[in-house]
DOKE-489142 format. One record per residue (C-alpha): x, y, z. Coordinates in nm, 2 decimals, padded with zeros to 4 digits, m for minus. Last residue first. Layout:
pt x->X, y->Y, z->Z
...
//
This chain:
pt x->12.30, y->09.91, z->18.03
pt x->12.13, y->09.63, z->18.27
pt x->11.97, y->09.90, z->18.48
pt x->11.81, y->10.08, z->18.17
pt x->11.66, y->09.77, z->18.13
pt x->11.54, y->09.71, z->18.43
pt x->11.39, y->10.02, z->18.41
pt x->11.19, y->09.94, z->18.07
pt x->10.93, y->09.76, z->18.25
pt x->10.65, y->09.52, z->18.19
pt x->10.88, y->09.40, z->17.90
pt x->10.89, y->09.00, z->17.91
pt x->10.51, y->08.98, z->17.92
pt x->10.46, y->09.26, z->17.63
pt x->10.70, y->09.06, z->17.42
pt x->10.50, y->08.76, z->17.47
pt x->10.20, y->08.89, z->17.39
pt x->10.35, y->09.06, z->17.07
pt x->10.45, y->08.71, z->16.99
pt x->10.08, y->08.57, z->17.01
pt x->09.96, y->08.89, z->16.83
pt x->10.17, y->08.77, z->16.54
pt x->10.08, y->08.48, z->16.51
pt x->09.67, y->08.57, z->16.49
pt x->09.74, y->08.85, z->16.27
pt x->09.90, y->08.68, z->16.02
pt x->09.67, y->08.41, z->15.99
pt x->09.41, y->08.69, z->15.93
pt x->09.69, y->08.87, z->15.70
pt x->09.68, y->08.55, z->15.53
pt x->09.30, y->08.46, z->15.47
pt x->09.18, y->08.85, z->15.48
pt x->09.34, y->08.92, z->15.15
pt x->09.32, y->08.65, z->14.89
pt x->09.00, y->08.55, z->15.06
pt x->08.85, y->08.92, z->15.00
pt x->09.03, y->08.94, z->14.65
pt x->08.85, y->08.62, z->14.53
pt x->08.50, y->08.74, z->14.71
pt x->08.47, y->09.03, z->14.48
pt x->08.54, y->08.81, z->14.15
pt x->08.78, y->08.71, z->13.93
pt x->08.74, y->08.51, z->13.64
pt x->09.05, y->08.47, z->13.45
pt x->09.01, y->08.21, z->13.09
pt x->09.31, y->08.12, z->12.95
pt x->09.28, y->08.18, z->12.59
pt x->09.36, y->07.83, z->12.53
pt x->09.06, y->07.71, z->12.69
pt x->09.02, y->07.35, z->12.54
pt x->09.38, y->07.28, z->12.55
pt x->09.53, y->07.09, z->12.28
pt x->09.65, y->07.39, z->12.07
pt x->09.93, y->07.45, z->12.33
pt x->09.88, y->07.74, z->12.59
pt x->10.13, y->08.05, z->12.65
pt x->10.06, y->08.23, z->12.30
pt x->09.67, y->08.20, z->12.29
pt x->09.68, y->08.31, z->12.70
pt x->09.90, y->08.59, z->12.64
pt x->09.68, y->08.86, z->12.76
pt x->09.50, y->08.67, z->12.97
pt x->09.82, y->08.58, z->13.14
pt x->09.92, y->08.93, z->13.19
pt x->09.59, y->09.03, z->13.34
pt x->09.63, y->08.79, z->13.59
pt x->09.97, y->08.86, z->13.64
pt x->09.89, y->09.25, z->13.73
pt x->09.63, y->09.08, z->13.97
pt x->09.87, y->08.88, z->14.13
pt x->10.12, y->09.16, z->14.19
pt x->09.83, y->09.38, z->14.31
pt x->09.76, y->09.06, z->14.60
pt x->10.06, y->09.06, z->14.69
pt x->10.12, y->09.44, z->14.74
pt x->09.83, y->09.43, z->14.90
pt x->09.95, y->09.11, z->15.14
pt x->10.28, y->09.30, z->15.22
pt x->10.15, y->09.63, z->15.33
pt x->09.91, y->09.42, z->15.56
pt x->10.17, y->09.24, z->15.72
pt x->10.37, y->09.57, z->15.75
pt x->10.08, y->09.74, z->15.93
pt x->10.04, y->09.46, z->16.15
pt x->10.34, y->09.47, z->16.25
pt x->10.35, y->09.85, z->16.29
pt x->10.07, y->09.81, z->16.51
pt x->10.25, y->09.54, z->16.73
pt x->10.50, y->09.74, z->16.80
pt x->10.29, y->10.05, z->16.83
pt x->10.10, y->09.90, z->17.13
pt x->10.43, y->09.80, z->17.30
pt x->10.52, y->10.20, z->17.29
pt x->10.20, y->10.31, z->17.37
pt x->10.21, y->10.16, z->17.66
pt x->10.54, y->10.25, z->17.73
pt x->10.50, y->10.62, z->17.69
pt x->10.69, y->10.82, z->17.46
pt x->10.90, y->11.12, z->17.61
pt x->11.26, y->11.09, z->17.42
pt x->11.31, y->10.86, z->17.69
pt x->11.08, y->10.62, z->17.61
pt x->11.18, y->10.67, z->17.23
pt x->11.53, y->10.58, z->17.33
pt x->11.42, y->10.23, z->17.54
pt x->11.25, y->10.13, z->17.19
pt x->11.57, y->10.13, z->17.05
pt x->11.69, y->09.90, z->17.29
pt x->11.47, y->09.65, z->17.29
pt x->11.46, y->09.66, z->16.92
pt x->11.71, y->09.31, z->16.88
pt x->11.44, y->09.15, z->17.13
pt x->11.16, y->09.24, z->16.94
pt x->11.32, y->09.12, z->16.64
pt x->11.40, y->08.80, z->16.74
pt x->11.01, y->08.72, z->16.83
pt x->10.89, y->08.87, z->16.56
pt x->11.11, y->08.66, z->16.32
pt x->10.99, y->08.32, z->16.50
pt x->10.64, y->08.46, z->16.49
pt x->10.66, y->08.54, z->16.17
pt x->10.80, y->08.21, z->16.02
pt x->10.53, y->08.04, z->16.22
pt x->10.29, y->08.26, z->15.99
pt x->10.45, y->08.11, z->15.69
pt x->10.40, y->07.77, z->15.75
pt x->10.03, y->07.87, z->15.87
pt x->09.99, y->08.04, z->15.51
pt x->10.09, y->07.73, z->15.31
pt x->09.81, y->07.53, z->15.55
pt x->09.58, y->07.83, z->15.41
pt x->09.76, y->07.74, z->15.03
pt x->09.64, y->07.39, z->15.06
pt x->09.29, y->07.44, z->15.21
pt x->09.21, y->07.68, z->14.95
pt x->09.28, y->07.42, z->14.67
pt x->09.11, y->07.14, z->14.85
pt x->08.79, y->07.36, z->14.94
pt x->08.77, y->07.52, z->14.54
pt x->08.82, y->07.12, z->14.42
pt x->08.56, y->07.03, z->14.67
pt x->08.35, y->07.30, z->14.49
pt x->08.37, y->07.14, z->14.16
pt x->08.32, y->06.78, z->14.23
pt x->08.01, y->06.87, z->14.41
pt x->07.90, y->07.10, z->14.12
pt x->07.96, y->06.79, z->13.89
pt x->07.80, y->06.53, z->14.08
pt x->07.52, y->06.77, z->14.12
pt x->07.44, y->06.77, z->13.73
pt x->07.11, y->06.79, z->13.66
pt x->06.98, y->06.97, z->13.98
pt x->07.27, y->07.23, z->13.94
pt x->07.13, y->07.29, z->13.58
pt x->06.81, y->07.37, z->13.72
pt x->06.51, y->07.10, z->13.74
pt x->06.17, y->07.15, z->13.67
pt x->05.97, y->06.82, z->13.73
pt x->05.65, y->06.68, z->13.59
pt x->05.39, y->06.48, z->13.64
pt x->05.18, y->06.34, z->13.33
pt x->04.81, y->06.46, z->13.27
pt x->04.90, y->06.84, z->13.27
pt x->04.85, y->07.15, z->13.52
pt x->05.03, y->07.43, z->13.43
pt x->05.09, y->07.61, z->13.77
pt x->05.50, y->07.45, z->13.75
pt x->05.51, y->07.69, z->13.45
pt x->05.39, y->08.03, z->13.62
pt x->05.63, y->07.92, z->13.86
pt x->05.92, y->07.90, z->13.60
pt x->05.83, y->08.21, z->13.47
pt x->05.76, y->08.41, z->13.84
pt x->06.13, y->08.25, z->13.91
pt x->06.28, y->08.44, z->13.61
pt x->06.46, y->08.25, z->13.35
pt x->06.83, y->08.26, z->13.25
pt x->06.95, y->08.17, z->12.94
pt x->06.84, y->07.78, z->12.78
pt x->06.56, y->07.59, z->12.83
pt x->06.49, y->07.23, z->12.77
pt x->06.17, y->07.08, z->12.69
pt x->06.15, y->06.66, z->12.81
pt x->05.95, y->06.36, z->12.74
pt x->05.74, y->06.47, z->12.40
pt x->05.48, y->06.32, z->12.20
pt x->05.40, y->06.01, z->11.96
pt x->05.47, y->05.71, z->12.04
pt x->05.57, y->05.39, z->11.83
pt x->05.87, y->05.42, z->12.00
pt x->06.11, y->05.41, z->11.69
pt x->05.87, y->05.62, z->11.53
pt x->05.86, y->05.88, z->11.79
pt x->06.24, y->05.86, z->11.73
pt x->06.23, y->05.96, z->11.37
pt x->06.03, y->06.20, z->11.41
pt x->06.18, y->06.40, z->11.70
pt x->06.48, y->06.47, z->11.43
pt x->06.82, y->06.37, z->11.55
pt x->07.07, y->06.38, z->11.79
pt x->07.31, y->06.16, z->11.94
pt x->07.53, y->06.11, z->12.28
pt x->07.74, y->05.89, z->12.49
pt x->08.16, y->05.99, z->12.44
pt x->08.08, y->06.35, z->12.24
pt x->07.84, y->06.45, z->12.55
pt x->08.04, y->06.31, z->12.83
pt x->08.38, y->06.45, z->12.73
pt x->08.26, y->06.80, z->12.65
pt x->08.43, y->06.98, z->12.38
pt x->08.12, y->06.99, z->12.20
pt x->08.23, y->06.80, z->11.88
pt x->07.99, y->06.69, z->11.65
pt x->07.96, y->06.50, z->11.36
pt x->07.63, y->06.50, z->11.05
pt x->07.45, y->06.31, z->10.91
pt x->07.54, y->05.94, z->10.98
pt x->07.27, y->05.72, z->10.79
pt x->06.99, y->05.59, z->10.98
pt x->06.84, y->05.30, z->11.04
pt x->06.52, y->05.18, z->11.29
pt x->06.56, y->04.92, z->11.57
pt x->06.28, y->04.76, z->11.85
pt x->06.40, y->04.47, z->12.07
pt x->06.31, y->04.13, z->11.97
pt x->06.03, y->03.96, z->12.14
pt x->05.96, y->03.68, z->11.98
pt x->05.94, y->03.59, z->11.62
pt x->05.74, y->03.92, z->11.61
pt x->05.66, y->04.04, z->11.90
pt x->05.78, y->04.38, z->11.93
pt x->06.04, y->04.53, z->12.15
pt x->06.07, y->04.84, z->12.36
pt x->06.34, y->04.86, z->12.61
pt x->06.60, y->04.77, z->12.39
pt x->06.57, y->05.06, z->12.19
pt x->06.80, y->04.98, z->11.85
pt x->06.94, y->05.22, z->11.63
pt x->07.10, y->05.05, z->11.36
pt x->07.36, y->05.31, z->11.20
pt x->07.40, y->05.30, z->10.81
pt x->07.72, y->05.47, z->10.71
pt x->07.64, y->05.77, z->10.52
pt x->07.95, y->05.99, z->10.67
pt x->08.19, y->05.77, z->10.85
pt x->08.13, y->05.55, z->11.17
pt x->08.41, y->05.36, z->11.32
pt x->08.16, y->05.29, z->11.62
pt x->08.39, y->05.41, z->11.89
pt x->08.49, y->05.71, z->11.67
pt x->08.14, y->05.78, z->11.59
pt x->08.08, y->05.78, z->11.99
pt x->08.38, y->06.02, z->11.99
pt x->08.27, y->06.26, z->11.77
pt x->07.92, y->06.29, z->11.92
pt x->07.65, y->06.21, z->11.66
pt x->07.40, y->06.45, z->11.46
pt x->07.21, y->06.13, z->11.29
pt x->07.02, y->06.16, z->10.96
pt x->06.85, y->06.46, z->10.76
pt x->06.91, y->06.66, z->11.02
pt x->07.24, y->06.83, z->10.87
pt x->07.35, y->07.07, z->11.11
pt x->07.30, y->07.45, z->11.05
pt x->07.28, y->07.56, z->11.44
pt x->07.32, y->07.25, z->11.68
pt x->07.56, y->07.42, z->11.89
pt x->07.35, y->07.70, z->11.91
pt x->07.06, y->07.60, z->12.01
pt x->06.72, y->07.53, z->11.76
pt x->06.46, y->07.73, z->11.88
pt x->06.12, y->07.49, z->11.80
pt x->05.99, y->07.39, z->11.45
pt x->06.30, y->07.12, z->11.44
pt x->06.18, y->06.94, z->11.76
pt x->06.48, y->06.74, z->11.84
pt x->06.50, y->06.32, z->11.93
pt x->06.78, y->06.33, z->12.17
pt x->06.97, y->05.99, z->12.15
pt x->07.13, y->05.88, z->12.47
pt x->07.42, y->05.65, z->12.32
pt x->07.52, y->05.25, z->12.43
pt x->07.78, y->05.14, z->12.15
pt x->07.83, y->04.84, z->11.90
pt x->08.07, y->04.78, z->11.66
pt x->08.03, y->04.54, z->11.44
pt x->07.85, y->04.63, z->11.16
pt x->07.75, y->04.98, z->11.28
pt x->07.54, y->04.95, z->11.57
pt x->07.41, y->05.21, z->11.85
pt x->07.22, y->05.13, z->12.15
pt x->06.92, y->05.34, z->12.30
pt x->06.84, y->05.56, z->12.58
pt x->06.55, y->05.82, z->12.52
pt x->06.48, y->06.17, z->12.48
pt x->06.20, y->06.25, z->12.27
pt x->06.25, y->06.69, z->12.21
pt x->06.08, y->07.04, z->12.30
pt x->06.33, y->07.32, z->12.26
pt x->06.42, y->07.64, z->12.48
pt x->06.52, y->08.01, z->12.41
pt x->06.33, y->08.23, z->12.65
pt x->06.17, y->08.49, z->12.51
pt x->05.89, y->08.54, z->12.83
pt x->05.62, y->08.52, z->12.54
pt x->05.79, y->08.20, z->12.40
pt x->05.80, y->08.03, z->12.76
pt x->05.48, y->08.12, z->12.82
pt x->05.34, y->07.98, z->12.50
pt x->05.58, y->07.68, z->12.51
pt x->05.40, y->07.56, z->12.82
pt x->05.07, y->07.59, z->12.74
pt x->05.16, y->07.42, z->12.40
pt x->05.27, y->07.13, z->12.61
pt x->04.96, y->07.08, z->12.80
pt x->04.92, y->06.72, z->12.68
pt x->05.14, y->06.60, z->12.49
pt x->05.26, y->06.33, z->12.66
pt x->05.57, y->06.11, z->12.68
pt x->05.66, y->05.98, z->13.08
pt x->05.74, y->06.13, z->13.38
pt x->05.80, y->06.43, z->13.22
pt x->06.08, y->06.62, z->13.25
pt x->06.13, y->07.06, z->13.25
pt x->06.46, y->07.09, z->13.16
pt x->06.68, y->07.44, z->13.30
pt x->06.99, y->07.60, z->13.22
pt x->07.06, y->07.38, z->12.92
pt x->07.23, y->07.08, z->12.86
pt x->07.43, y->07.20, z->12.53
pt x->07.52, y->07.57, z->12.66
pt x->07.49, y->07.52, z->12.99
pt x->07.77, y->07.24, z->12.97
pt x->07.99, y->07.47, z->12.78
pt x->07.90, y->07.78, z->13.04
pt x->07.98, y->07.52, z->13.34
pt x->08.32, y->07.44, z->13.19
pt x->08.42, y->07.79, z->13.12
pt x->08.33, y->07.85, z->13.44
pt x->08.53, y->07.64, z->13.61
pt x->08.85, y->07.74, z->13.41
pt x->08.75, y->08.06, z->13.45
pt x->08.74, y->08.06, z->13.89
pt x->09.08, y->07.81, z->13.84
pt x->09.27, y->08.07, z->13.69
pt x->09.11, y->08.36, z->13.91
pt x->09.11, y->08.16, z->14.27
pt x->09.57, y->08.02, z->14.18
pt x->09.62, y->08.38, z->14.11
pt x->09.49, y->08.56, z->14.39
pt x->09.56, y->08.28, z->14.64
pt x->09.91, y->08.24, z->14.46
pt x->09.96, y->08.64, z->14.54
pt x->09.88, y->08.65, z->14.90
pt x->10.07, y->08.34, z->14.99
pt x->10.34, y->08.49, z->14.81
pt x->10.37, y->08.81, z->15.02
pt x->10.32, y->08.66, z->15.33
pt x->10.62, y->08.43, z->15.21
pt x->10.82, y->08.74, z->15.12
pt x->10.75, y->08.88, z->15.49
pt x->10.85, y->08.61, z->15.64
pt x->11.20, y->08.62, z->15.48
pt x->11.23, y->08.97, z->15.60
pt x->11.16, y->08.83, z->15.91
pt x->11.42, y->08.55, z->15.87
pt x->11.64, y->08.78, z->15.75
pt x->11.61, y->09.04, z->16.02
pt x->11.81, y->09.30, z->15.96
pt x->12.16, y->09.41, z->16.13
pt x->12.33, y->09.56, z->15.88
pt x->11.99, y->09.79, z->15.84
pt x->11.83, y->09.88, z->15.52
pt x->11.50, y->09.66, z->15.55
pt x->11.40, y->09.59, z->15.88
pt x->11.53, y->09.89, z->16.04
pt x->11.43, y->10.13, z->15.76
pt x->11.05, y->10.02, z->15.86
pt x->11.16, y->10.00, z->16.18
pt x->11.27, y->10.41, z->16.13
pt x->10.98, y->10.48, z->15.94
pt x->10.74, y->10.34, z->16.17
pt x->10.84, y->10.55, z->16.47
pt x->10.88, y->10.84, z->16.24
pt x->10.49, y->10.84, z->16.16
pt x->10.39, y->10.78, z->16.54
pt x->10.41, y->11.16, z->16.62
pt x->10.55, y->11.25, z->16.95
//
């Protein structure tokens, strides 16, 4: 006997019939949402995370080489292989200071930028001439343009009339805004000059890189020897507070729709449960038509399975249909407000994998548990025939 009728008729059973089981068919629609959410809730969240690391990439680079302390020695060497390996980067005097604009006061990381080296992109065409300052740490100053800014480095003082900390001015130049809270809340830019003079030092402390850079580059640079120590750290390196942050948020969301999953699995079981029982009979007519009961209790649970996997696809297409749909409309769907109005979707391989093996997985499980059960109350269909 072939095994396609079989399915078609439970399949017809479970859906058409007076007698259908709700709270399977009920089951089935939370498999099927499980399946979707996972799909939808990995790609929204996936670009949204992205987005953010590309941002941060973009001003903090993909990788700083830091001294332990300002030098110049070597730093050509450096440069040369980074140029011949065209990898964007820039040389620059990084150093803690506090800004002061009558009386408003604010603690900034001021990055003193090599003009002659590859400017990035978000500092393309600004106005160098003074300070390049974050939008909100001009807000917290109540800077306009051409205010005079004190720029004072407490750790380096002179002794003049005692030891008073160091201070040069500078009119604000030039605003920016990076969409990064950190970045427009605590930081500056301006030429390397000016901050070697604040110093007193000439040199550099730090050369960022930007793109990706192979590992015989960045090993042909950690072989250049030079007086001061350095370090090449990635972007993860620089921000692991931030990746942490990140992937617990990808654990805590997954976490929530698999204990979603398990409510929906018990749903299963309770349905498979009361629809084994309502088939008992109907199975009894295929044993008689000729089908062994083996096979019969084996098909059971195969058609199970094949339904719970039926419904997870079909999830899992209805969530990427929405995906697309919402990254369509993204401009239309998200107020002005957002940073990512577009609605970024990044979906990859291993996205689909969880969105599919996670519930029919938990599916599986349940439902083998009730087929077990079945098979333990049905050794024999003779008593059944008996109790007709």
């Amino acid at each position: 006997m072939r095994v396609w009728p079989f399915f078609s008729y439970f399949f017809s059973y479970v859906i058409k019939a007076k007698t259908r089981q709700r709270l399977l068919f009920l089951a089935m629609t939370g498999l099927f949402l499980s399946s979707f959410s996972l799909l939808v809730i990995q790609g929204i969240m996936g670009g949204l995370q992205r987005g953010l690391v590309a941002r941060s990439k973009n001003i903090h680079g993909s990788y700083l080489i830091l001294f332990e302390d300002i030098t110049n020695s070597s730093v050509e060497k450096i440069k040369d292989i980074l140029t011949k390996a065209k990898a964007p980067f820039y040389s620059e005097l990084e150093v803690e200071v506090m800004l002061k604009n009558k009386n408003h006061v604010a603690p900034a990381k001021l990055h003193g930028i090599e003009l002659h080296d590859n400017i990035p992109d978000f500092l393309y065409g600004k106005d160098f001439k003074g300070l390049v300052a974050g939008s909100e740490l001009s807000s917290k100053l109540n800077a306009q343009f051409f205010d005079d800014i004190q720029v004072i480095a407490p750790g380096v003082t002179d002794a003049l009339m005692g030891e008073i900390p160091r201070f040069v001015s500078e009119v604000i130049s030039e605003y920016l805004y990076t969409e990064l809270t950190e970045v427009d809340d605590f930081e500056a830019w301006a030429r390397i000059g000016m901050v070697q003079n604040l110093l007193r030092r000439p040199g550099i402390n730090q050369i960022r890189i930007f793109g990706e850079v192979s590992p015989e580059v960045l090993q042909k640079i950690s072989s250049v020897k030079t007086s001061v120590p350095k370090r090449i750290l990635s972007w993860e390196d620089m921000n692991e507070a931030l990746v942490w942050s990140l992937n617990l948020e990808t654990k805590v969301m997954l976490f929530l729709f698999i204990s979603m999953s398990f409510l929906v699995a018990i749903a299963i079981t309770s349905g498979l449960l009361i629809f084994y029982t309502k088939i008992r009979k109907d199975l009894l007519s295929f044993w008689i038509l000729g089908m062994s009961q083996k096979k019969l209790v084996w098909l059971c649970f195969k058609f199970t399975l094949l339904l719970s996997g039926m419904t997870v696809l079909l999830g899992s297409l209805f969530g990427f249909v929405t995906l697309k749909i919402l990254q369509h409309l993204g401009p239309q769907l998200m107020p002005d407000i957002f940073v990512e109005r577009e609605l970024p979707i990044s979906l990859e391989f291993h996205h689909v994998m969880i969105a599919l093996l996670i519930p029919f997985g938990i599916s599986f499980i349940f439902s083998y548990f009730s087929f077990l059960n079945f098979r333990k109350e049905n050794q024999s269909f003779v008593s059944v025939v008996r109790g007709l």
